[in-house]
C-alpha positions as CSV (number, residue, x, y, z in Angstrom):
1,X,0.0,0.0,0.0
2,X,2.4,2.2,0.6
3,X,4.5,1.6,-2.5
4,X,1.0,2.6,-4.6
5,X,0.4,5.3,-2.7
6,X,4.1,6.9,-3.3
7,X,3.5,6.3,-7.1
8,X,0.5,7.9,-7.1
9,X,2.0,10.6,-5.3
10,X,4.0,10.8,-8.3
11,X,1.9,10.6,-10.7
12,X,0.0,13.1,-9.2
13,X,3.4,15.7,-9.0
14,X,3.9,14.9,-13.3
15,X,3.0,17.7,-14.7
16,X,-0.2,18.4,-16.8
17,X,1.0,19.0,-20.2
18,X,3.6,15.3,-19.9
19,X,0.6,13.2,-21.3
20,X,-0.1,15.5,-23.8
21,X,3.0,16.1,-24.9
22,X,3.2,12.0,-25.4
23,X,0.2,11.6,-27.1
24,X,1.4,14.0,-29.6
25,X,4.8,12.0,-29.9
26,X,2.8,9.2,-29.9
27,X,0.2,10.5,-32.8
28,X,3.7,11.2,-35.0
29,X,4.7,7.6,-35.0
30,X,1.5,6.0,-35.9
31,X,1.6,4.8,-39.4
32,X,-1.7,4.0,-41.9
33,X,-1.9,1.6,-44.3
34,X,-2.4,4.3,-46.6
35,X,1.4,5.6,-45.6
36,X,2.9,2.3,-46.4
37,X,1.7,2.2,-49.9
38,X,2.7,5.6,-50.4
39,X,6.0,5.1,-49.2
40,X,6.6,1.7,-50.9
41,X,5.0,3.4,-54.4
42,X,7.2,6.4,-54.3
43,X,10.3,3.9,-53.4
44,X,9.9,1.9,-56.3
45,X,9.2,4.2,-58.9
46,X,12.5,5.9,-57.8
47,X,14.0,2.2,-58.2
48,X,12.9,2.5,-61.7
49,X,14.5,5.8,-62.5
50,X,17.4,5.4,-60.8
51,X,17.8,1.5,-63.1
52,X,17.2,3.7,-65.9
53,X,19.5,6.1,-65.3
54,X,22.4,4.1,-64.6
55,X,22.2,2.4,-67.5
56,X,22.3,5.1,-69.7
57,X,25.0,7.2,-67.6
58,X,26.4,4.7,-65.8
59,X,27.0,7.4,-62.5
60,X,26.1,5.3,-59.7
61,X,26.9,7.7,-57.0
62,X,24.2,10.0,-58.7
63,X,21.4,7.7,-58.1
64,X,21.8,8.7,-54.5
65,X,19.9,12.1,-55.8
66,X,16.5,9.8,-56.9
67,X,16.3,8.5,-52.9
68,X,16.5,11.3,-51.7
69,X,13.9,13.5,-53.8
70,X,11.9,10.0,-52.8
71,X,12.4,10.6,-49.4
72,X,11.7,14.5,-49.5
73,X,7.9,13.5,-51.3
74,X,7.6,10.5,-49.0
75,X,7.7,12.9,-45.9
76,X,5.7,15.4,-47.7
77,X,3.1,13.3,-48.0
78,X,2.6,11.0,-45.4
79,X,1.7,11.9,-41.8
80,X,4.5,11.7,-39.0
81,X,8.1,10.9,-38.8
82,X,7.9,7.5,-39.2
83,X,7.1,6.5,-42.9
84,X,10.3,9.8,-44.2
85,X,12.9,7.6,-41.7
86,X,11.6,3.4,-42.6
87,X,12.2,4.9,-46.5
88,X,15.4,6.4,-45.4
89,X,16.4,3.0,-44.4
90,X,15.3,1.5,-47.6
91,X,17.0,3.6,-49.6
92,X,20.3,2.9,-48.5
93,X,19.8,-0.7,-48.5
94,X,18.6,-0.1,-52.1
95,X,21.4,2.0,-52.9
96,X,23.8,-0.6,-51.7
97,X,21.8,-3.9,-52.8
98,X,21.1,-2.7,-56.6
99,X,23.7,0.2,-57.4
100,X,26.5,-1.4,-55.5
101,X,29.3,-3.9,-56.4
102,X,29.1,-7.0,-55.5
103,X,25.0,-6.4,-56.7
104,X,22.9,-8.2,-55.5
105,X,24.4,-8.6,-52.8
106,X,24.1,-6.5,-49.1
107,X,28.2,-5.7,-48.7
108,X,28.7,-2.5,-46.1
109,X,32.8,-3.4,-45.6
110,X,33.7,-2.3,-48.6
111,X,36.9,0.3,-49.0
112,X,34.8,3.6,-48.3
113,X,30.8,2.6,-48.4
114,X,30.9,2.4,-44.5
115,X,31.8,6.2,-44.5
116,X,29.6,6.9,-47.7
117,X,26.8,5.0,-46.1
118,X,26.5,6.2,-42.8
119,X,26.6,9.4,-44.4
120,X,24.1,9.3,-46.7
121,X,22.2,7.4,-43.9
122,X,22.2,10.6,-41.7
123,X,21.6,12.9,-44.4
124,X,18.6,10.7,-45.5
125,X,17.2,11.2,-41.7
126,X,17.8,14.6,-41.3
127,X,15.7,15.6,-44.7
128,X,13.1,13.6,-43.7
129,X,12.5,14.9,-40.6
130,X,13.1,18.5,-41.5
131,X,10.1,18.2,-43.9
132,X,7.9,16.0,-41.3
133,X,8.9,19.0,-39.2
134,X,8.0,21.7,-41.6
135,X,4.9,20.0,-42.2
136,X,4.1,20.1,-38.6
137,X,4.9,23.7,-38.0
138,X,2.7,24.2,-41.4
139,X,0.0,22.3,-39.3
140,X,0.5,24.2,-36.4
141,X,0.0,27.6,-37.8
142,X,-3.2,26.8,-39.5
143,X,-4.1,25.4,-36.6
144,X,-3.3,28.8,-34.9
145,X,-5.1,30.8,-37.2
146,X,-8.1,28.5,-37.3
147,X,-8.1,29.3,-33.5
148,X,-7.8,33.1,-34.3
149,X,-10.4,33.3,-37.0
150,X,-13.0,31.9,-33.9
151,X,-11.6,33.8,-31.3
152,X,-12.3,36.7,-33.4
153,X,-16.0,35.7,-34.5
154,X,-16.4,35.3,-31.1
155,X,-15.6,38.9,-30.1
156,X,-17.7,40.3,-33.2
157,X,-20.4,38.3,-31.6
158,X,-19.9,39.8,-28.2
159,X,-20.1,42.7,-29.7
160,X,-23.0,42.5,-31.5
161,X,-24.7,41.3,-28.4
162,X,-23.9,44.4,-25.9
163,X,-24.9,46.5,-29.7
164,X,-28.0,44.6,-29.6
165,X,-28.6,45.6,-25.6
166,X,-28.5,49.1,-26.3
167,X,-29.8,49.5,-30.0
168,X,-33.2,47.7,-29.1
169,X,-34.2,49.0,-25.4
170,X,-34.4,52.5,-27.3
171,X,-37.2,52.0,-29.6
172,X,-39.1,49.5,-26.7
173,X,-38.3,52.1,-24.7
174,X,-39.9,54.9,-26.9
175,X,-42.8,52.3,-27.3
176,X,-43.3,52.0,-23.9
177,X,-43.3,55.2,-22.8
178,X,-45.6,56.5,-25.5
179,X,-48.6,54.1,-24.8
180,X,-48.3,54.3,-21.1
181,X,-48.6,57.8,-21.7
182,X,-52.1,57.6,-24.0
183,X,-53.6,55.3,-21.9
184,X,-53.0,57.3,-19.2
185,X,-54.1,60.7,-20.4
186,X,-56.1,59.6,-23.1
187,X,-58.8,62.1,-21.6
188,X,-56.9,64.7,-21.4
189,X,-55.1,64.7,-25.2
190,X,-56.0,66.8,-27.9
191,X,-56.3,64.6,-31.2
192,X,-53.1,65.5,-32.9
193,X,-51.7,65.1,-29.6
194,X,-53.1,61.9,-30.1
195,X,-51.6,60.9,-33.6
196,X,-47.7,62.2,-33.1
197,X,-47.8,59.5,-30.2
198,X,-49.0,56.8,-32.4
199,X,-46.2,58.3,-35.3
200,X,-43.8,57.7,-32.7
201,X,-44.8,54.5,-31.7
202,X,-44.7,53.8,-35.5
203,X,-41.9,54.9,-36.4
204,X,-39.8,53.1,-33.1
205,X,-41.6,49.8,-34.2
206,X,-40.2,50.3,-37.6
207,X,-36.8,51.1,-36.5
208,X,-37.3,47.8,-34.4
209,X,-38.3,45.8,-37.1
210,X,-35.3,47.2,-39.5
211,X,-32.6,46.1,-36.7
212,X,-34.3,43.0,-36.2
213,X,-34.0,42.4,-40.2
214,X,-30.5,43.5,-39.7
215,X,-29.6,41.1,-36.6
216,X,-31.1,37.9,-38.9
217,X,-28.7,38.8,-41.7
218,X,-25.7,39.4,-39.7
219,X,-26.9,35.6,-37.9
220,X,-27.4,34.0,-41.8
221,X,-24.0,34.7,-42.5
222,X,-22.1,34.2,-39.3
223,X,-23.7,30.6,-39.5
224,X,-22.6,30.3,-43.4
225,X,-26.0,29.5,-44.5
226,X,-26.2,31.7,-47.5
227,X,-24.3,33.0,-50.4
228,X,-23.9,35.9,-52.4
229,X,-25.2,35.7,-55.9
230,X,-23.2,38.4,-57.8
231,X,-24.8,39.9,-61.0
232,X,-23.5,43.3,-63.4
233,X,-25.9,45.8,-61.6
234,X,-26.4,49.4,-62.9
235,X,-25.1,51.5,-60.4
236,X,-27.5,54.2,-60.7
237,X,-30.4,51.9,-60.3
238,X,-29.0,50.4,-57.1
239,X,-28.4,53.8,-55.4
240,X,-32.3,54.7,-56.7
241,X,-33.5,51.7,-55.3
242,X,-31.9,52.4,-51.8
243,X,-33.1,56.0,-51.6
244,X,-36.8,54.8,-52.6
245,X,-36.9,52.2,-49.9
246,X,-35.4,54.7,-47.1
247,X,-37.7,57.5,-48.1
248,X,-40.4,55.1,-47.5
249,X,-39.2,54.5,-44.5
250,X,-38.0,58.3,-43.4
251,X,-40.1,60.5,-45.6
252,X,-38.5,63.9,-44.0
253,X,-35.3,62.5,-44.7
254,X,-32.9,65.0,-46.5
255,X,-30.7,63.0,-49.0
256,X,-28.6,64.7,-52.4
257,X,-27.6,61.6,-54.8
258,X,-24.5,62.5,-56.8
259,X,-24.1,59.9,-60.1
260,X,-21.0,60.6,-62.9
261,X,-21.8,61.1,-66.2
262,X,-20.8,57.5,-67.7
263,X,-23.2,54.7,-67.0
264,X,-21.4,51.7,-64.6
265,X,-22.4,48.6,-64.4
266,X,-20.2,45.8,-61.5
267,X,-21.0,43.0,-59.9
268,X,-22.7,42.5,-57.1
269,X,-25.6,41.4,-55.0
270,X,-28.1,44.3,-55.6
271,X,-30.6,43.7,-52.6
272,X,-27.7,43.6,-49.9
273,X,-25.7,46.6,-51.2
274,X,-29.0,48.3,-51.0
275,X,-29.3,47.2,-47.5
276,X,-25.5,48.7,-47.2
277,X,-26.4,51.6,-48.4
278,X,-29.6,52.2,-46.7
279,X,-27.7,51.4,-43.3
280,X,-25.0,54.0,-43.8
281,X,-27.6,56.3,-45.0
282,X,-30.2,55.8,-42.3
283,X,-27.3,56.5,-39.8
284,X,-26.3,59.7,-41.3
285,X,-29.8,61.2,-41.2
286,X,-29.9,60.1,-37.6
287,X,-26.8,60.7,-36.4
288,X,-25.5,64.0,-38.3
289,X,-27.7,65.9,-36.5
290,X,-27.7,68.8,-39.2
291,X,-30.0,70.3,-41.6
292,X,-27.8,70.1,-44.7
293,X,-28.5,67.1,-46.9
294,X,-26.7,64.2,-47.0
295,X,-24.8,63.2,-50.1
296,X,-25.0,59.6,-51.6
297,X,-22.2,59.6,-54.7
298,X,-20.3,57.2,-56.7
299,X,-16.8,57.3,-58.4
300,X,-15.0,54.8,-60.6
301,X,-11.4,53.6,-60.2
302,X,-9.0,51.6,-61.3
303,X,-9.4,49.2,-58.3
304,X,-13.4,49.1,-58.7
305,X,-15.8,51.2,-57.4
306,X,-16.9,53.5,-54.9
307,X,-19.8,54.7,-52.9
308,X,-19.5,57.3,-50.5
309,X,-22.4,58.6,-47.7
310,X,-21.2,61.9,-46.6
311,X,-22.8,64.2,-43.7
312,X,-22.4,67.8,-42.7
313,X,-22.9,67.2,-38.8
314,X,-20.7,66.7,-35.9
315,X,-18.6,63.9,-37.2
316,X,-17.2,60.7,-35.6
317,X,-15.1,60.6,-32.3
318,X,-11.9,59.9,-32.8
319,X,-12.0,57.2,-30.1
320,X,-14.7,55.4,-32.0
321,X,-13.3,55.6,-35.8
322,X,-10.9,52.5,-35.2
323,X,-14.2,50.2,-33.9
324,X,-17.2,51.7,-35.5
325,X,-17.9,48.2,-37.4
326,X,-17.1,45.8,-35.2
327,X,-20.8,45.9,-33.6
328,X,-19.3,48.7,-30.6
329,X,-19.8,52.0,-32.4
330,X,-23.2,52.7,-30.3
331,X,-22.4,55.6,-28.2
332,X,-22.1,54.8,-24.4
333,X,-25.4,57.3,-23.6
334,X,-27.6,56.3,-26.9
335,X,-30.3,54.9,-24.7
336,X,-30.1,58.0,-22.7
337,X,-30.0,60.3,-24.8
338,X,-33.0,59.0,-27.0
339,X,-30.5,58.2,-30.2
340,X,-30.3,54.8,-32.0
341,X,-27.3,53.1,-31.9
342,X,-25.8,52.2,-35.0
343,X,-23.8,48.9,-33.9
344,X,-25.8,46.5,-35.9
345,X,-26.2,48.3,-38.7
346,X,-22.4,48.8,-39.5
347,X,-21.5,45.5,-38.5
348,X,-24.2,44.4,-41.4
349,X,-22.2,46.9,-43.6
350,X,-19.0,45.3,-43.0
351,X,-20.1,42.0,-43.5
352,X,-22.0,42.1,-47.0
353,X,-19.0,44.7,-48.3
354,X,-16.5,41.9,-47.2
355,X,-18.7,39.1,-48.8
356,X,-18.5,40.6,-52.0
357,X,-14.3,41.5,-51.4
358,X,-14.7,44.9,-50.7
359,X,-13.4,47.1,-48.4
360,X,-15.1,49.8,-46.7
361,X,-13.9,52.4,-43.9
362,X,-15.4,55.8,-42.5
363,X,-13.7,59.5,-41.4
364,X,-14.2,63.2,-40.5
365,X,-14.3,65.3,-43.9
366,X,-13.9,68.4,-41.9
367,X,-17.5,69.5,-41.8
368,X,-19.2,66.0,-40.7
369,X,-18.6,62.1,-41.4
370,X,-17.9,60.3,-44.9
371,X,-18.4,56.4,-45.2
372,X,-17.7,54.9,-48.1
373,X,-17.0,51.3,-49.5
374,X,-15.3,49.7,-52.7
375,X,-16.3,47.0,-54.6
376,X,-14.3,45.5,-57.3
377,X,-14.6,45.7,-60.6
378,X,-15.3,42.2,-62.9
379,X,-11.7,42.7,-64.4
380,X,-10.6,42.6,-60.9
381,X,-12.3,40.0,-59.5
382,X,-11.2,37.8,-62.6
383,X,-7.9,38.6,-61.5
384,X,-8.4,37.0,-58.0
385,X,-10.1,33.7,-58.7
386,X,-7.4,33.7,-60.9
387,X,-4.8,34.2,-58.6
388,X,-6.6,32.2,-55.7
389,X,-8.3,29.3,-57.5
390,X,-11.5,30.2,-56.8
391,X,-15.2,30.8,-58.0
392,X,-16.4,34.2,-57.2
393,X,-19.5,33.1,-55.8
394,X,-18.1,30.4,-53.2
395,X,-18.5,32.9,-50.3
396,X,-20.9,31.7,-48.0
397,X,-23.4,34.6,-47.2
398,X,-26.8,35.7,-47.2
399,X,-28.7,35.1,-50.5
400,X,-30.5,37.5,-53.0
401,X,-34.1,38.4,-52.2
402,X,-37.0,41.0,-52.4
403,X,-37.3,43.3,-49.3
């Protein structure tokens, strides 16, 4: 008894990270049956090359070179150490059972093979497990940025949620306090009185129902469940289209579009850069807090092109610029102070703008705040799923539909 309780005293003092750390030297010696014939294939079709070179050169000591590209491809693609160093072996018994004199024959005493041997034995080893190692580290780091990529949905999520916390107790709040005020002095109010109560509940219910919209999208294609289906869109017609639905929605609303002479046409999903655009706009009108109108306009580039939504108000804080679309870009008093945040609706921007391999970004212009995204042009995107192998539409995002 007490001899098991002293090893479990010891067992208990190894530290955590031993039997993982075995495991994992473990895992790099298993071998598959796949590995064997991978290594035994590549093995013996460098057999074959190296027979035919030496008899048409007759250079045996070149034939070394065959092995050891064999050994390189073995280790490249099978998994561990094991397989690179069993065809390290092999090859050197090849080398000395076919290429060598007496052939036939396994001879290692031979005036200076021992040396040649060993040699070519330790060089044969080290290759092979500097590329098992390579391919490890290789493993690692996507492993790494795998781990990354998650840790950084999962902030972008946090974020949405405190957004969410502060962009939808506004409206309910609005809502709240305008019918518990009717129904308590329903006597007492005059009939327009009346009506700009019910226009506020409306319009607090429609920005609710907006956000909501919002908060689904951003959820479709966090989850991957949709995907963009690009189409050559007329520019001016997508920008007309946004302004429509938003005046709809904000009749007072104050809005200038600017369009270029020339008539553009790029690809893209029409009904979610409307949504980007009605976002951005709707947060200008809100947020600018100015009676000058505020300017939707387009310009062409090399890259692609660009759409900017450009105020005349109080601008952006500094502080916030960096952030603003990472779902945090709600001021900290928009509940008290009766503002919508504008967390989700950025966030959304982001999102669909990335989707489509965009960029977009936002500043001070000196007399209020400028948005503005980029979306690339077809020549452009050719170029990339060129360069990257890829279909333009293999993004996973939310798919076309009618608002």
């Amino acid at each position: 008894m007490r001899f098991l309780s002293e090893n479990a005293k010891k067992k208990a003092a190894r530290p955590a990270g031993t039997g993982l750390r075995i495991r994992k030297y473990l895992s790099g010696c298993r071998i598959t049956w796949k590995d064997v014939g991978i290594t035994l294939g590549i093995l013996f079709v460098a057999t074959i090359a190296a027979f035919i070179y030496d008899r048409l050169t007759a250079q045996t000591m070149n034939v070394i070179m065959f092995y050891t590209l064999a050994i390189l491809l073995v280790s490249r693609l099978t998994q561990g150490y094991v397989p690179g160093i069993a065809s390290a072996f092999l090859s050197v018994f090849a080398v000395n059972y076919l290429f060598t004199y007496p052939y036939w024959k396994l001879n290692f005493m031979l005036d200076g093979y021992p040396v040649t041997f060993v040699c070519m034995m330790v060089i044969s080893v080290l290759t092979s497990m500097a590329a098992s190692h390579m391919k490890k580290q290789a493993r690692e780091l996507a492993e790494r940025e795998k781990l990354l990529a998650e840790a950084e949905k999962e902030k972008m999520r946090a974020n949405l949620l405190r957004a969410v916390s502060h962009d939808l107790r506004t409206p309910l709040t609005g809502i709240i306090g305008a019918s518990s005020s009717y129904l308590e002095n329903e006597d007492r109010l005059t009939g327009e009185e009346k009506r700009e109560m019910v226009r506020h509940i409306g319009e607090d219910a429609d920005w609710l129902l907006n956000m909501v919209e919002n908060l689904l999208t951003v959820t479709r294609i966090s989850e991957g469940r949709a995907s963009v289906n690009k189409s050559m869109e007329p520019v001016e017609e997508v920008m007309s289209e946004a302004v429509f639905r938003l005046k709809k929605r904000l009749p007072d609303a104050n809005i200038r579009v600017i369009l270029p002479e020339e008539f553009i046409m790029i690809p893209m999903d029409a009904t979610l850069i409307e949504q980007v655009l009605i976002n951005l706009l709707e947060n200008a009108v809100y947020h600018a807090k100015s009676s000058e109108p505020v300017e939707c306009s387009v310009q062409a580039g090399r890259e692609g092109v660009t759409f900017f939504v450009t105020d005349h108000g109080v601008g952006i804080p500094e502080d916030k610029l960096k952030h603003i679309f990472d779902g945090s870009g709600h001021t900290e008093n928009s509940v008290a102070d009766g503002h919508k945040g504008m967390g989700i609706g950025l966030s959304i921007c982001k999102t669909i703008v990335t989707a489509h391999g965009g960029t977009i970004g936002a500043g001070n212009h000196g007399h209020g705040a400028r948005f503005y995204f980029t979306l690339p042009g077809e020549e452009t995107q050719q170029e990339e799923g060129r360069q990257n192998g890829e279909s333009q539409n293999s993004l996973h995002l939310f798919s076309r539909g009618k608002a």
